[in-house]
KELUMMI-987585 format. One line per field, with one value per atom (N, C-alpha, C): residue number from 1; residue in three letters; atom name; x, y, z. Coordinates in pm, whole numbers, plus 50000, padded with zeros to 5 digits. Layout:
N
fiza <- (NUM,...)
tigu <- (ALA,...)
nuba <- (CA,...)
c1 <- (X,...)
c2 <- (Y,...)
c3 <- (Z,...)
% end
This chain:
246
fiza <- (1,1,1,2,2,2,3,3,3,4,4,4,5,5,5,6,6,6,7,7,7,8,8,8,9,9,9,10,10,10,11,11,11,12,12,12,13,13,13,14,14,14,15,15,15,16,16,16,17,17,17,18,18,18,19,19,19,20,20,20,21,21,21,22,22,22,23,23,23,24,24,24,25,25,25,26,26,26,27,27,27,28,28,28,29,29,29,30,30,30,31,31,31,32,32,32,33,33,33,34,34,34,35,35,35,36,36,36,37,37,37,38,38,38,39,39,39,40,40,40,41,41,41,42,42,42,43,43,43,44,44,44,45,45,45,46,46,46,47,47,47,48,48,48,49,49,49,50,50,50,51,51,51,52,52,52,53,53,53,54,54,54,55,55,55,56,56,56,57,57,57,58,58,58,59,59,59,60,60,60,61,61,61,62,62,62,63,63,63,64,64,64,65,65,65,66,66,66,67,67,67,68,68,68,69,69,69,70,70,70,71,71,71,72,72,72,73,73,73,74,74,74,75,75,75,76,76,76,77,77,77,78,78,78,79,79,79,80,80,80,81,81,81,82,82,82,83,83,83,84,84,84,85,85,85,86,86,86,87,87,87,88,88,88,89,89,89,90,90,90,91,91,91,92,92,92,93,93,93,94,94,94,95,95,95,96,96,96,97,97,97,98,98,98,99,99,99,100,100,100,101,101,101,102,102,102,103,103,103,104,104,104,105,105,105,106,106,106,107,107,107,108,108,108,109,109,109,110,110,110,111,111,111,112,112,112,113,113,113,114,114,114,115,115,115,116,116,116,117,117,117,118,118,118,119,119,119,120,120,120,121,121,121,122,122,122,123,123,123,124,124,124,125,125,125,126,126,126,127,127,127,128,128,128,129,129,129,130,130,130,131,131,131,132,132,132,133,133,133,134,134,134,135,135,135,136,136,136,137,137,137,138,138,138,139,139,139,140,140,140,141,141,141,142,142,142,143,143,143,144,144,144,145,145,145,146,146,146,147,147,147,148,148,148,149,149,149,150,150,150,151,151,151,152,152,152,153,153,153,154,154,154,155,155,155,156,156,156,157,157,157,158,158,158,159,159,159,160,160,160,161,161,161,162,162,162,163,163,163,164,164,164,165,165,165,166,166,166,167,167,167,168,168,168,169,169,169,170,170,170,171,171,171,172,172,172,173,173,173,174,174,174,175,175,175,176,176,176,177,177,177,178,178,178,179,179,179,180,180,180,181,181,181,182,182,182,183,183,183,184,184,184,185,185,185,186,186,186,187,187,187,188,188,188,189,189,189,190,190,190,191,191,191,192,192,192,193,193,193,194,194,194,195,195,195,196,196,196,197,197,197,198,198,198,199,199,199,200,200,200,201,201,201,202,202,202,203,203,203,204,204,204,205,205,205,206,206,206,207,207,207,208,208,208,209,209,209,210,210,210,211,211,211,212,212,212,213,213,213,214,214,214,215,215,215,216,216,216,217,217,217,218,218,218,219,219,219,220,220,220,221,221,221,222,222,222,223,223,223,224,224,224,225,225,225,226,226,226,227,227,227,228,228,228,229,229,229,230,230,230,231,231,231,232,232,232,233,233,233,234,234,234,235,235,235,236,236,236,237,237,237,238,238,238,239,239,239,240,240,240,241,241,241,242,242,242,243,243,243,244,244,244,245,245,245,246,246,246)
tigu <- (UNK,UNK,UNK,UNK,UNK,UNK,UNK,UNK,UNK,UNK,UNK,UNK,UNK,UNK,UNK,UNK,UNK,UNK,UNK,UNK,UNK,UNK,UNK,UNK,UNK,UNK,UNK,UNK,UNK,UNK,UNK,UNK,UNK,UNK,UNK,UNK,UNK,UNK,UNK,UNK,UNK,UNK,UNK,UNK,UNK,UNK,UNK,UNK,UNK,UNK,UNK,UNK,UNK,UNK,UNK,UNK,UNK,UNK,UNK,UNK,UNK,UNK,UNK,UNK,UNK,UNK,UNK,UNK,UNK,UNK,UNK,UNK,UNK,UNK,UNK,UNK,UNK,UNK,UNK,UNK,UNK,UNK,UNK,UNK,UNK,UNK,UNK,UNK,UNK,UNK,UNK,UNK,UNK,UNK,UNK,UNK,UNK,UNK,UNK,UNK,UNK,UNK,UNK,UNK,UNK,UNK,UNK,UNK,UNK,UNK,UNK,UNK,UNK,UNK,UNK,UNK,UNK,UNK,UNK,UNK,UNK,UNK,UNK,UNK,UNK,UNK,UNK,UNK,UNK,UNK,UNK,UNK,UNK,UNK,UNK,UNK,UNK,UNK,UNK,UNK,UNK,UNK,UNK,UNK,UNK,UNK,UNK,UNK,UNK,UNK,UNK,UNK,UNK,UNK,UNK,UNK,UNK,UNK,UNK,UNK,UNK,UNK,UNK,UNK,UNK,UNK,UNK,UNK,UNK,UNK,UNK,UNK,UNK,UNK,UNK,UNK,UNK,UNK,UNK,UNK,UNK,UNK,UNK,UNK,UNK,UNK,UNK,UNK,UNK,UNK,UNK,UNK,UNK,UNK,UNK,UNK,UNK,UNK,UNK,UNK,UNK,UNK,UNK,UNK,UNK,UNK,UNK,UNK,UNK,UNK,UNK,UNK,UNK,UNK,UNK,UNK,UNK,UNK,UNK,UNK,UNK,UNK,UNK,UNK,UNK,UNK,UNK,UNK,UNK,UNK,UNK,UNK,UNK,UNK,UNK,UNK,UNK,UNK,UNK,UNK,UNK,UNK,UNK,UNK,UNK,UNK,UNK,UNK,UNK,UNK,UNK,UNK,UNK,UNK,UNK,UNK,UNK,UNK,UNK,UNK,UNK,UNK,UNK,UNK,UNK,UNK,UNK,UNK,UNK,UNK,UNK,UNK,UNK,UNK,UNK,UNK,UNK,UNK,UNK,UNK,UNK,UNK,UNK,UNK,UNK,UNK,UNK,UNK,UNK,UNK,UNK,UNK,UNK,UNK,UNK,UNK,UNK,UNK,UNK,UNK,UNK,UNK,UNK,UNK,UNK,UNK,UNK,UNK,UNK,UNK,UNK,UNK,UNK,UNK,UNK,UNK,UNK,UNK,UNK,UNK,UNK,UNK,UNK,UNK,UNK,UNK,UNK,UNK,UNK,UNK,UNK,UNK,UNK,UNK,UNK,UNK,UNK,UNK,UNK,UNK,UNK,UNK,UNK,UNK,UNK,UNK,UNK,UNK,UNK,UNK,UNK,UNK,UNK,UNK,UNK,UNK,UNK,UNK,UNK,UNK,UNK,UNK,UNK,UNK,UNK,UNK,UNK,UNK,UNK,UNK,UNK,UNK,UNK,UNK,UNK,UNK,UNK,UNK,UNK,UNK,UNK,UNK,UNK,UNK,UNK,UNK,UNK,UNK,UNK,UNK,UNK,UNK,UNK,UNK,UNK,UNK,UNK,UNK,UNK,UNK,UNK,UNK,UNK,UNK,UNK,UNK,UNK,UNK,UNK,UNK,UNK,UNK,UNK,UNK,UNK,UNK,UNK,UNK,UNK,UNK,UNK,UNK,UNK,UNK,UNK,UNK,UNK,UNK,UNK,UNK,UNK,UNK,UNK,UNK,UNK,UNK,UNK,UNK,UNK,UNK,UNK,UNK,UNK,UNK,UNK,UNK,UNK,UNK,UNK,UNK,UNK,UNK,UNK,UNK,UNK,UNK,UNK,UNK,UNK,UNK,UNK,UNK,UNK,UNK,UNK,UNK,UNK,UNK,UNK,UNK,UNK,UNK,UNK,UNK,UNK,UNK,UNK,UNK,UNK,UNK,UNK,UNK,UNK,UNK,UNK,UNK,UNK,UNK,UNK,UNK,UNK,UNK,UNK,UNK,UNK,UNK,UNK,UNK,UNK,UNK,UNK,UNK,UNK,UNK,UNK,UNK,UNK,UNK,UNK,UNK,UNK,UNK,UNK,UNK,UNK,UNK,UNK,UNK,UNK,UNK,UNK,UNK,UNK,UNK,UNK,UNK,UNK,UNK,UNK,UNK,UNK,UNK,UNK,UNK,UNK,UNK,UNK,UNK,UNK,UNK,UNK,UNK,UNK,UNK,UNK,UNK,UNK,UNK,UNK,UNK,UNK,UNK,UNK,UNK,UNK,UNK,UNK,UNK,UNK,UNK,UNK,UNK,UNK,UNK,UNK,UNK,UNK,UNK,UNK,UNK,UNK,UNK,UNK,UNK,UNK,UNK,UNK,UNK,UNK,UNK,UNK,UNK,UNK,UNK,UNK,UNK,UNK,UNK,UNK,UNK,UNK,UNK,UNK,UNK,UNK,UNK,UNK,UNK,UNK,UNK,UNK,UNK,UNK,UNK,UNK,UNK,UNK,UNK,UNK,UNK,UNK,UNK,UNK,UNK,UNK,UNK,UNK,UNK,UNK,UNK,UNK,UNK,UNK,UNK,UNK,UNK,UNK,UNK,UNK,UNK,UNK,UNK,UNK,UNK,UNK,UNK,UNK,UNK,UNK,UNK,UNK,UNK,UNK,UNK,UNK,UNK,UNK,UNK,UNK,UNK,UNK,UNK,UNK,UNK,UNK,UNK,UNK,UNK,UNK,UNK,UNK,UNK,UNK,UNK,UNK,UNK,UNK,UNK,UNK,UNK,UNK,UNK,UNK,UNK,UNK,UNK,UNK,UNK,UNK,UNK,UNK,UNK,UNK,UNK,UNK,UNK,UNK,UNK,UNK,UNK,UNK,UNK,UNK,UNK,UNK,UNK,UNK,UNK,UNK,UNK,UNK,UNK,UNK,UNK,UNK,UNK,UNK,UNK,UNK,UNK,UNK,UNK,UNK,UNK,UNK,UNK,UNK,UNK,UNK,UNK,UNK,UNK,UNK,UNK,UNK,UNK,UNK,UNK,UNK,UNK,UNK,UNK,UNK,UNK,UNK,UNK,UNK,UNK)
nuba <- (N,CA,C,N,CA,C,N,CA,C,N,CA,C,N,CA,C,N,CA,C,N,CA,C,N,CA,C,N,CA,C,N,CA,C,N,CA,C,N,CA,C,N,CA,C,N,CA,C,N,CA,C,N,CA,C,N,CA,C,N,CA,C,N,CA,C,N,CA,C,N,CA,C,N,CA,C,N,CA,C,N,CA,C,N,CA,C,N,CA,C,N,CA,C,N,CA,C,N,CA,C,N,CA,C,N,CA,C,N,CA,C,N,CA,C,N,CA,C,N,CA,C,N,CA,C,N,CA,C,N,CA,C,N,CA,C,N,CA,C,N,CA,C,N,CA,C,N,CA,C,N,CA,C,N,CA,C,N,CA,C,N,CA,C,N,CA,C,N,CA,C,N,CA,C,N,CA,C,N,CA,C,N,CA,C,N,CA,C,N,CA,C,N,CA,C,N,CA,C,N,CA,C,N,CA,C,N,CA,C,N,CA,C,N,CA,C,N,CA,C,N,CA,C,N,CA,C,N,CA,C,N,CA,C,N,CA,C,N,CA,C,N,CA,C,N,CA,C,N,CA,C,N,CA,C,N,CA,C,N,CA,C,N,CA,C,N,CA,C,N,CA,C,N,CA,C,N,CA,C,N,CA,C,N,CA,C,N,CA,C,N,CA,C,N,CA,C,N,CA,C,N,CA,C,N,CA,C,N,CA,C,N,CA,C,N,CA,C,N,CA,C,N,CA,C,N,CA,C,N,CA,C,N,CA,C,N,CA,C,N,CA,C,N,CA,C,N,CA,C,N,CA,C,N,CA,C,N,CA,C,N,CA,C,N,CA,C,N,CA,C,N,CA,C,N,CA,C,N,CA,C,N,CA,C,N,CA,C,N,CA,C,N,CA,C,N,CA,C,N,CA,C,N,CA,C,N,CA,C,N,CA,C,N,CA,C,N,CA,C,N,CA,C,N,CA,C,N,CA,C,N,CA,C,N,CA,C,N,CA,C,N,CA,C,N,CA,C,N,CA,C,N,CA,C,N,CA,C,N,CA,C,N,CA,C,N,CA,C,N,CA,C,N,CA,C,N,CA,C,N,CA,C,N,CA,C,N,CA,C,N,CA,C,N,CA,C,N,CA,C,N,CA,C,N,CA,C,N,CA,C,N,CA,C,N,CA,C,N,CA,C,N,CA,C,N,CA,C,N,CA,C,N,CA,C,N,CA,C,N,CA,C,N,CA,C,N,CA,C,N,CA,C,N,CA,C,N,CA,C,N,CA,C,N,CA,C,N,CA,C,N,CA,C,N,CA,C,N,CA,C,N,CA,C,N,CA,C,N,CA,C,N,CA,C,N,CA,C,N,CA,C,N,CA,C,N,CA,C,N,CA,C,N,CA,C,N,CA,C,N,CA,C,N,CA,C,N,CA,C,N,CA,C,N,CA,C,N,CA,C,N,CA,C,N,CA,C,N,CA,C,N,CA,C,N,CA,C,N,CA,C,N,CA,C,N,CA,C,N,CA,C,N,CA,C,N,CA,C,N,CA,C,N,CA,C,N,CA,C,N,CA,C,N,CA,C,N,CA,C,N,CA,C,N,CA,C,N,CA,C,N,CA,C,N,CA,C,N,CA,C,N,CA,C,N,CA,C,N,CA,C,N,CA,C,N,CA,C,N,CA,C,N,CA,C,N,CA,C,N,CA,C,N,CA,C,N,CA,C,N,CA,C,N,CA,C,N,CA,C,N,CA,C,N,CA,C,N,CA,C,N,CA,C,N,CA,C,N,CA,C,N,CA,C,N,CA,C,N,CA,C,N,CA,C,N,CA,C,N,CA,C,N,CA,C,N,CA,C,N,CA,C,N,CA,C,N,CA,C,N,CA,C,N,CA,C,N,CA,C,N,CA,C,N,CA,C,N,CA,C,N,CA,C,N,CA,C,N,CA,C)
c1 <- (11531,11485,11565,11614,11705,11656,11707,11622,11590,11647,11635,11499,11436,11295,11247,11185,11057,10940,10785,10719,10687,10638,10585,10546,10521,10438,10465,10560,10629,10582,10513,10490,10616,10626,10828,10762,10644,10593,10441,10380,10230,10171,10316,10257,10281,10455,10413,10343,10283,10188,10241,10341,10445,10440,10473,10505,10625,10690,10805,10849,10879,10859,11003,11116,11237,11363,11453,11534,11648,11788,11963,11979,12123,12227,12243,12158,12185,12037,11923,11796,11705,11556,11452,11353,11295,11135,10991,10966,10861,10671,10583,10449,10366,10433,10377,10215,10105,09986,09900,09839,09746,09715,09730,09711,09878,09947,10081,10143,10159,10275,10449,10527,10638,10693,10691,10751,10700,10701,10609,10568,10452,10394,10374,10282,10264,10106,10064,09964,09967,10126,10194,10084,10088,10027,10148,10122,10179,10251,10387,10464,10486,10584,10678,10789,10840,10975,10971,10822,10871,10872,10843,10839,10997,11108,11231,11292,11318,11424,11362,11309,11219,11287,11322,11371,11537,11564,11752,11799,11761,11759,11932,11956,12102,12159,12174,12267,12241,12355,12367,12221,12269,12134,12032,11900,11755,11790,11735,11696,11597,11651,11591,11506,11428,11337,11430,11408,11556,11421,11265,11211,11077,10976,10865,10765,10626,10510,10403,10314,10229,10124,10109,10091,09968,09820,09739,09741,09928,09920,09979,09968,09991,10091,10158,10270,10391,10450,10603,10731,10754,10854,11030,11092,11288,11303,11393,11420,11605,11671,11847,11892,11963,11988,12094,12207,12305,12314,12402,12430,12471,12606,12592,12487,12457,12347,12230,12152,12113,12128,12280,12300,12314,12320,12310,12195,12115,11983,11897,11939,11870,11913,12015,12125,11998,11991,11949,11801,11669,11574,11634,11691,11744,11792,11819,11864,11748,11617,11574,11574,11701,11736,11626,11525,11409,11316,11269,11149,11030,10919,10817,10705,10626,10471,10392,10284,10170,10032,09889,09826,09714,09640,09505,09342,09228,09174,09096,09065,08985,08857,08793,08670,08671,08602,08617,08661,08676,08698,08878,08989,09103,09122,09212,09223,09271,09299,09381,09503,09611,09693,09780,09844,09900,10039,10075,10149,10095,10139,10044,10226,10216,10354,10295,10302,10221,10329,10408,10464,10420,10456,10430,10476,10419,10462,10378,10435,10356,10259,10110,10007,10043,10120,10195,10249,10389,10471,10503,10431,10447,10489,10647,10697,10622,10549,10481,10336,10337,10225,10257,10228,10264,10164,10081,09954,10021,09996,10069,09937,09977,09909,09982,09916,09957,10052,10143,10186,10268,10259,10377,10523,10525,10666,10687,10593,10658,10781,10816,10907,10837,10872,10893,10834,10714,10644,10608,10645,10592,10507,10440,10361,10318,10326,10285,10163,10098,09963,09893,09831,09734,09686,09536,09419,09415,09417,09422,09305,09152,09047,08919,08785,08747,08599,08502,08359,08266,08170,08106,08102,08225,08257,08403,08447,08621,08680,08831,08911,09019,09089,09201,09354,09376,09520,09682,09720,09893,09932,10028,10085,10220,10319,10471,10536,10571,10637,10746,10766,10926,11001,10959,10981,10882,10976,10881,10896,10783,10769,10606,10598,10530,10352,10276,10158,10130,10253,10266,10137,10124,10044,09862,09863,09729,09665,09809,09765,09754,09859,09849,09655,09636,09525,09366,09434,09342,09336,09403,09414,09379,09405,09313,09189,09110,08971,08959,09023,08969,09069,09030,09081,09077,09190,09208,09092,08988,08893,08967,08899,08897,09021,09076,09133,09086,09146,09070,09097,09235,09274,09236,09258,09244,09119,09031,08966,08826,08723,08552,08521,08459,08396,08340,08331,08212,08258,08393,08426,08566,08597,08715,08694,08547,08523,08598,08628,08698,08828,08898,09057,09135,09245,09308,09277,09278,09299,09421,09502,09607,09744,09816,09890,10032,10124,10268,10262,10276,10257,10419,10492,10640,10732,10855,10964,11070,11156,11259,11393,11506,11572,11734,11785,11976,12055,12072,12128,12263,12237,12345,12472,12578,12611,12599,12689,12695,12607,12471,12332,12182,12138,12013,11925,11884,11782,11707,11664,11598,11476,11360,11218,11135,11069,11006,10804,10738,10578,10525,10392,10363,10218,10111,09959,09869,09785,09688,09646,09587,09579,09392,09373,09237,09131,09162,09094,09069,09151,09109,09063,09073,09047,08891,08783,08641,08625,08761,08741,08795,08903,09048,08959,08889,08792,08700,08653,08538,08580,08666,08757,08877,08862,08857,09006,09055,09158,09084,09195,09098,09215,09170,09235,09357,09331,09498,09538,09547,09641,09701,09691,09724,09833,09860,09991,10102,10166,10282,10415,10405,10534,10625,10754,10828,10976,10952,11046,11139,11260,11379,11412,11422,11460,11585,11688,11794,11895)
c2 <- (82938,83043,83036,83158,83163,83105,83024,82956,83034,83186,83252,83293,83279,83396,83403,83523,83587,83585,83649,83628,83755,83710,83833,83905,84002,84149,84210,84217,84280,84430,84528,84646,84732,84860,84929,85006,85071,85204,85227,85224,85232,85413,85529,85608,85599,85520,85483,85429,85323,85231,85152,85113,85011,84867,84746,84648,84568,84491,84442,84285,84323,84128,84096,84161,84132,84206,84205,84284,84186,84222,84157,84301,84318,84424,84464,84408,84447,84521,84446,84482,84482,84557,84526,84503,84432,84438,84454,84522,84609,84516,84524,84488,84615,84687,84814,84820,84882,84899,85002,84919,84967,85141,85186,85364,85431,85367,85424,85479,85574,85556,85553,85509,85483,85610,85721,85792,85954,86068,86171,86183,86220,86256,86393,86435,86577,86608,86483,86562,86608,86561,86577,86461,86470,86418,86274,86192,86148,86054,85979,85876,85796,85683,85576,85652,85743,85817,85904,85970,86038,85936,85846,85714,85687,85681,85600,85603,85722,85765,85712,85637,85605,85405,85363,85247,85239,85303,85308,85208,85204,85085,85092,85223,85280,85282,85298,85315,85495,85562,85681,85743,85647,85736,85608,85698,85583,85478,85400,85309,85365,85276,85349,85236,85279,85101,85083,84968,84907,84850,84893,84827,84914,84941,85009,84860,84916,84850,85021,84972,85105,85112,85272,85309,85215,85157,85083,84942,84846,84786,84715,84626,84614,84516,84484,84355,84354,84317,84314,84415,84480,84614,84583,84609,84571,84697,84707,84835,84806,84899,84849,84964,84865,84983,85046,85083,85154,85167,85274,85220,85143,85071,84953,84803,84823,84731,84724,84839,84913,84860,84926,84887,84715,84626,84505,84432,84536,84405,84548,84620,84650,84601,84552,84455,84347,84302,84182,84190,84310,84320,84336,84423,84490,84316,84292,84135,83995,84035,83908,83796,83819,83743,83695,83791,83821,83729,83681,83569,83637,83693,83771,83663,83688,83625,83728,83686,83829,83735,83769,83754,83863,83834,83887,83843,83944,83882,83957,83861,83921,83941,83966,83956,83890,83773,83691,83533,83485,83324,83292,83342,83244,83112,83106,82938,82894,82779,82707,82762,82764,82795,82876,82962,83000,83071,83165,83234,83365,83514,83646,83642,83687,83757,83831,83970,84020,84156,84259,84366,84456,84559,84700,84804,84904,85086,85137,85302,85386,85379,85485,85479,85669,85708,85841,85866,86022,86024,86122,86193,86241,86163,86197,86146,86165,86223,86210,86113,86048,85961,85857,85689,85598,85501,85550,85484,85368,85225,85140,85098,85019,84960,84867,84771,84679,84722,84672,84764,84658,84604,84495,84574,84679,84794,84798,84753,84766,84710,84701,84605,84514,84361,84216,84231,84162,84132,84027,83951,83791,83755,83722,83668,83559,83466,83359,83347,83255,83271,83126,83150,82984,83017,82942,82964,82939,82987,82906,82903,82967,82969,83050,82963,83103,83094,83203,83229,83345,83344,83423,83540,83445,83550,83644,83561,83620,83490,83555,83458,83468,83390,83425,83362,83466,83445,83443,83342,83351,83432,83502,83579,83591,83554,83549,83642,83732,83824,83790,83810,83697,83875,83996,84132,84165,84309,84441,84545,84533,84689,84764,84877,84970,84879,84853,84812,84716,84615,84515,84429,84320,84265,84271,84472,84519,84531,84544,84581,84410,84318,84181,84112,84137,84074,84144,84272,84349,84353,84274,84287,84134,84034,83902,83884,83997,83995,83978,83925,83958,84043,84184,84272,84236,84304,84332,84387,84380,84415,84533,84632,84773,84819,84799,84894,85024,85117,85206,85316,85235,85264,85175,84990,84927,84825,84848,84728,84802,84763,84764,84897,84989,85068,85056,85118,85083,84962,84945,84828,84893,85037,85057,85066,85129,85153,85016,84875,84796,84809,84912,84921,84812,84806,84780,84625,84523,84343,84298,84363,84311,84301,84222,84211,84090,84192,84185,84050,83927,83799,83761,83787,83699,83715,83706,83750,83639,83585,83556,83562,83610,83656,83620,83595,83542,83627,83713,83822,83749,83663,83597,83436,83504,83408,83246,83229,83096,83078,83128,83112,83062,82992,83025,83105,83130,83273,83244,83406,83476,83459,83412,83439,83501,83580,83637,83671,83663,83632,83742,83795,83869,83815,83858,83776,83849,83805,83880,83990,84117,84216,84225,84287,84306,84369,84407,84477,84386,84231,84148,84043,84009,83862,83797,83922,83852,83774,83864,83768,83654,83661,83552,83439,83499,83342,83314,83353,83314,83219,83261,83175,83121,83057,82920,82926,83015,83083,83032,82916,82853,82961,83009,83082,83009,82877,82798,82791,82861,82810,82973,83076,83194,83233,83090,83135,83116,83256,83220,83215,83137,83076,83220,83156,83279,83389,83489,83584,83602,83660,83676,83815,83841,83993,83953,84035,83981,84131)
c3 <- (62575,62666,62795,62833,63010,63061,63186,63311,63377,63391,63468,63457,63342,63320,63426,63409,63509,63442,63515,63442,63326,63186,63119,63160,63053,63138,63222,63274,63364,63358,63461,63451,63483,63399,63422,63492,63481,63615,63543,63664,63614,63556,63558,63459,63320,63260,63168,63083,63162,63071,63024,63022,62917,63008,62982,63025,62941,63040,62976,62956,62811,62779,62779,62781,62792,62797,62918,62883,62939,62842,62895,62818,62803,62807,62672,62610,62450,62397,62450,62431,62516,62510,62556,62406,62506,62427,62486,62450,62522,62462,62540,62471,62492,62314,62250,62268,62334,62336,62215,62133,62046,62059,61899,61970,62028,62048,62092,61967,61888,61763,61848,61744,61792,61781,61736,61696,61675,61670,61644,61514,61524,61353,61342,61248,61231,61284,61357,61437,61620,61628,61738,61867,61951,62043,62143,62230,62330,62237,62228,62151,62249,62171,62271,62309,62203,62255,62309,62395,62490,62632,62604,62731,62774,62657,62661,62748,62775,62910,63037,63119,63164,63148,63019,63002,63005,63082,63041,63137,63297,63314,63399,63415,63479,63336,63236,63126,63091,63020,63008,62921,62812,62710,62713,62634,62669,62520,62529,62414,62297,62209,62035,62013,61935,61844,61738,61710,61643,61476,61532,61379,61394,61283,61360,61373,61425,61433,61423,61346,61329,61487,61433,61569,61635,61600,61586,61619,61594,61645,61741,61795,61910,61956,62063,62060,62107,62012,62058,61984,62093,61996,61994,61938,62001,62010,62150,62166,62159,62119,62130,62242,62376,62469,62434,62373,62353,62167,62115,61978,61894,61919,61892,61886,61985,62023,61908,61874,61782,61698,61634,61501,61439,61555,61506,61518,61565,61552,61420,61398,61265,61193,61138,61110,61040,61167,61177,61118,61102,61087,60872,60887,60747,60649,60697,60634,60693,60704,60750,60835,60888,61005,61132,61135,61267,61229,61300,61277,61376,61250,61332,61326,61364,61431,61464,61379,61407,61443,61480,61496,61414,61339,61323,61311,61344,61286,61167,61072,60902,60875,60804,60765,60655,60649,60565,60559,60461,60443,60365,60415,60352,60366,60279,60280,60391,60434,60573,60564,60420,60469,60347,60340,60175,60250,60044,60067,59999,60017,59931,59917,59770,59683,59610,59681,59622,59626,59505,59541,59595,59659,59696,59698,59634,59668,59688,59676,59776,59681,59817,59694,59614,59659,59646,59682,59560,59569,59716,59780,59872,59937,60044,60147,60254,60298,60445,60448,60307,60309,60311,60381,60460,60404,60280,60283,60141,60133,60026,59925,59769,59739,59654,59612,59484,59390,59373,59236,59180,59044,58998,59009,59012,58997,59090,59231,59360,59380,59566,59595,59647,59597,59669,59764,59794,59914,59953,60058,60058,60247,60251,60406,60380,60443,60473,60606,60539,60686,60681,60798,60806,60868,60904,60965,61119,61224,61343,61417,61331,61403,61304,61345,61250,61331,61297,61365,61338,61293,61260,61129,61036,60865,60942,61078,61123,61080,61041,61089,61176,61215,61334,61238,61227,61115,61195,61158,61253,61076,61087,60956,61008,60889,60913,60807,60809,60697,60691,60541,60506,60459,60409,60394,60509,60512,60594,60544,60445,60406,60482,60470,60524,60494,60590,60600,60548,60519,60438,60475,60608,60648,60605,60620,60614,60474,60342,60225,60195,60191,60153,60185,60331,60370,60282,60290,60176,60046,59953,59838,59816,59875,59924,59912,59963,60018,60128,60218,60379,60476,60424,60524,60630,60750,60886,60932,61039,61115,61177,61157,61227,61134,61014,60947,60896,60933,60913,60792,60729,60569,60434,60512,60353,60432,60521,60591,60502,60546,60537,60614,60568,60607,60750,60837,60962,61039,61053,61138,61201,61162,61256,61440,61505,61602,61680,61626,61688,61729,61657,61622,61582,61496,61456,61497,61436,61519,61478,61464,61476,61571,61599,61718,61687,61701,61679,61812,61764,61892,61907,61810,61905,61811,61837,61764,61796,61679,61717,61684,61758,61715,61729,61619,61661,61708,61833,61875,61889,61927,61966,61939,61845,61753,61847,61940,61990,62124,62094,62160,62100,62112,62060,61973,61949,61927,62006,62044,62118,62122,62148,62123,62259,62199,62296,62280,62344,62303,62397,62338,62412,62396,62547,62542,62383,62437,62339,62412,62337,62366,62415,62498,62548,62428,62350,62225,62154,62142,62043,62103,62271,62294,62241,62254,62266,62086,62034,61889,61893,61899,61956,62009,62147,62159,62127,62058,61967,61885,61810,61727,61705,61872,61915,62047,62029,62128,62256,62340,62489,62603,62666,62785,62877,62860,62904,62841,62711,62613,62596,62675,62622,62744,62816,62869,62783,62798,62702,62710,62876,62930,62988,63024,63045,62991,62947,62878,62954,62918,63026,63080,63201,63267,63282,63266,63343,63410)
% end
C-alpha cells in the first residue's frame, strides 16, 4: 500500500453521492452505494454514468467501469481513467488476474468453510434478461467462502469468486440453501424490504508489473452493519486502514 495514503472514503462532492477509495493515473475506485445501477436499463432512472464526468479529475474524457457490480450491491467499483487504462485492467478482470472479496449475509447454516462449483446460464434466451440458474450446460462457476460470523439463522460470509459470471455469488449461495438476505430474485420471499446484504469489500489488483498489487477495501455499508454486528463484526475492527489518493 502507498505511504502516501489518505484516508478512505473520501467524499468527490456531496451532490454526487459518491466517495472515493482510490485514485493514481490509471484508475479510480469508487465505494458504489446500494440501489446505484452502473449503467442505464430500460426502466431509465438516475445511473453511475451519469455521475462520471464529475470523476475526470482534469483529464479530457470521464472514466468507464472497467467490471460491473449489480445495481443492489454495494462496495468497491474500478473505474479506468483513459482508454488504455481501461483496456488493461479489463484485461486483467477478463483473465482472472483481480482478487475480489465480497461480504454477505445468508439465511441459514453453511459450513465453516467450502467451495460451490456449480455451472451457470441464463434462466432465458432473451438478451435483456440478467436473471441465472443452475445448469450442468452452463459456464464454469467456482466461489469459495468461509464463515466469519453467525446469529440468529444469519450468517456473515467472506465469498471469493474464482469466475464472474452474471449473479454468480447470489445464484451459488441460492442453490446451497442459504440465500442472500433481501434478494429479491433467488433469496426468501418477504426479506427483500432489507435490500440486497451484499457488499463488494476489497479488491486486489496487479496493475502494476514491477509493483505490488493494488488492494483496496471499502467499510461496511450502513444497510448491513446491524447484521455484520450481530454476527460478530467488533467496530475496531472495521477500520480498514488507508487507500491511496494520489
Amino acid at each position: 500500500m502507498d505511504p502516501r495514503a489518505s484516508s478512505p472514503n473520501r467524499s468527490v462532492d456531496p451532490q454526487i453521492g459518491l466517495s472515493l477509495l482510490y485514485r493514481d493515473a490509471l484508475m479510480l475506485v469508487i465505494d458504489k452505494p446500494a440501489g446505484l445501477p452502473v449503467h442505464p436499463g430500460p426502466k431509465g432512472g438516475p445511473t453511475l454514468t451519469d455521475r462520471l464526468d464529475a470523476l475526470r479529475f482534469g483529464l479530457p474524457r470521464r472514466p468507464e467501469a472497467a467490471h460491473r457490480l449489480d445495481r443492489d450491491t454495494s462496495g468497491c467499483l474500478v473505474l479506468g481513467r483513459h482508454a488504455k487504462a481501461l483496456a488493461r485492467l479489463n484485461r486483467l478482470f477478463a483473465d482472472g488476474k483481480v482478487e475480489k472479496t465480497y461480504w454477505a449475509l445468508v439465511e441459514g447454516a453453511p459450513p465453516e468453510e467450502g467451495r460451490i462449483d456449480l455451472p451457470l446460464a441464463r434462466r432465458s434466451d432473451d438478451p435483456r434478461s440478467w436473471w441465472m440458474k443452475v445448469d450442468p450446460a452452463g459456464l464454469p462457476s467456482l466461489t469459495h467462502f468461509r464463515v466469519l460470523g453467525r446469529a440468529d439463522g444469519l450468517a456473515w460470509l467472506e465469498l471469493k469468486p474464482v469466475t464472474g459470471r452474471t449473479h454468480q455469488l447470489r445464484v451459488h449461495c441460492a442453490a446451497m440453501g442459504w440465500p442472500i438476505k433481501g434478494d429479491a430474485i433467488y433469496g426468501i420471499a418477504g426479506t427483500e424490504r432489507t435490500g440486497l446484504q451484499l457488499h463488494a469489500r476489497a479488491l486486489s489488483l496487479p496493475l502494476y508489473p514491477k509493483r505490488d498489487p493494488i488492494t483496496v477495501v471499502s467499510p461496511a455499508p450502513v444497510h448491513m452493519r446491524s447484521g455484520l454486528l450481530a454476527c460478530g463484526l467488533k467496530p475496531e475492527d472495521e477500520d480498514v486502514g488507508s487507500n491511496s489518493l494520489i
